[in-house]
N, C-alpha and C positions, 0 to 999 in steps of 0.2 A: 243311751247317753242320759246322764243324769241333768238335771236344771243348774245343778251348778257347774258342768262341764258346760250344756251349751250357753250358758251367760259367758262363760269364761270365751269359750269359741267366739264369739259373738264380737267380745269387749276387743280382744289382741288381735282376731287374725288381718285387721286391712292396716294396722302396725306392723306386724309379721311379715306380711307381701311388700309391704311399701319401701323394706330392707333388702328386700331380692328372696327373699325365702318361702315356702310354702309351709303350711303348718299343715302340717299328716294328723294329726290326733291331739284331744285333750283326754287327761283321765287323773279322774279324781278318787281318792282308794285313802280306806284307815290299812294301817300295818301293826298290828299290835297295839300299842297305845299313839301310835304315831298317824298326821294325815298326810298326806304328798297331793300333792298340784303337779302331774308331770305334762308335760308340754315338750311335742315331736316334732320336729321340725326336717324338714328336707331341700335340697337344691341337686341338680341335675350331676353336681361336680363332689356330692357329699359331704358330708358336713361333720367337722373338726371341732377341737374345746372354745376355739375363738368365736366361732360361731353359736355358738352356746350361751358363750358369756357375752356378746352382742347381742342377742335377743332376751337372756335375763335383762342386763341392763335396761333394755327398750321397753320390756314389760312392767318388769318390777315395780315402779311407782302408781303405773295404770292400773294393777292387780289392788295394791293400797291403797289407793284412792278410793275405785266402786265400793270395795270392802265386801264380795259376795259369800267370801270365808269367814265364819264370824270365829271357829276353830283353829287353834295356835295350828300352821300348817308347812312343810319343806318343799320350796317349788325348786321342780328340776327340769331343765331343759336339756332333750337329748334327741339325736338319732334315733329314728324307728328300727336302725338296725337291718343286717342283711339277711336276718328271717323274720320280715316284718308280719305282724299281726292285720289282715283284712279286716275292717270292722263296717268302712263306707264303703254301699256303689262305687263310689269313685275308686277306689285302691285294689276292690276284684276287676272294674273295668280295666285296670292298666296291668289286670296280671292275667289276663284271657290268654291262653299259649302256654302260659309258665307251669309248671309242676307247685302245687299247694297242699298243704295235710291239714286237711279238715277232723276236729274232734267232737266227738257228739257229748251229748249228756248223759245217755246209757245207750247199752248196747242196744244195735237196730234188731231187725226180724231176721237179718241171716248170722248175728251173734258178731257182729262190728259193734268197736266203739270208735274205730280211727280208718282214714280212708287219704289214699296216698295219689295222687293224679294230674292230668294235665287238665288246668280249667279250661274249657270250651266254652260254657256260656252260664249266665246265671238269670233270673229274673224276680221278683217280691216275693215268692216262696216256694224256690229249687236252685238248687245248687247243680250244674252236669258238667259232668267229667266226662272225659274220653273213654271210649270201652261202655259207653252206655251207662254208667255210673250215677244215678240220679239221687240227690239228697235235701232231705225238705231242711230248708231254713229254719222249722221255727225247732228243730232237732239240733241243731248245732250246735255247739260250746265255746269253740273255736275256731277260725281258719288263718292259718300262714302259710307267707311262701316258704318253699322250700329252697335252701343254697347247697346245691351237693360243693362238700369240700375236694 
């Protein structure tokens, strides 16, 4: 996480809670010549455009006021979506039992780049999946859950 995602985390999330809502992730990305502020938000019931636009609202002035972006930037508020990206502790703890696809950065020693499974547990540096699947963290590139359609 970058210093101006966690200023940003820092700045909204007890505004975020304080609305009923939990904030799943901040992340802060250029796109071509563009920057984006996105801001994930979740509730147990899922969250809709309304909800979106009540947390822009909520934030919006608090983001212009600290001023940590000094870069003309598009803040988005969304849904982490139903194949969310694991980045915290917190987001593999709630997905321990689930099926996740972990992506590495290159291929490992048996010729994987991508590994398919049920989380069973993880700790500061390994990932285990079920079937004995053991995968060191600091290898990884990616991890999401998986939503079979």
């Amino acid at each position: 996480m970058s210093k101006i995602e966690e200023k940003v985390e820092s700045l909204i999330k007890e505004k975020i809670e304080n609305i009923g809502y939990e904030l799943y992730d901040v992340e802060y990305v250029k796109e071509g010549k563009n920057y984006f502020l996105r801001i994930f938000i979740d509730k147990p019931e899922g969250i809709d455009l309304n909800d979106c636009e009540r947390v822009n609202d909520e934030i919006n002035e608090l983001l212009d006021t600290k001023d940590y972006i000094k870069e003309q930037y598009f803040l988005e508020v969304s849904s982490p979506g139903v194949e969310r990206v694991l980045k915290k502790n917190k987001h593999l703890e709630s997905s321990i039992g689930k099926e996740i696809n972990i992506k590495l950065f290159k291929k490992d020693e048996n010729g994987n780049k991508e590994y398919q499974g049920i989380l069973e547990k993880f700790d500061t540096e390994k990932i285990y999946l079920k079937n004995e699947i053991i995968i060191e963290r600091k290898n990884i590139a990616q991890i999401k859950t998986v939503y079979n359609w």
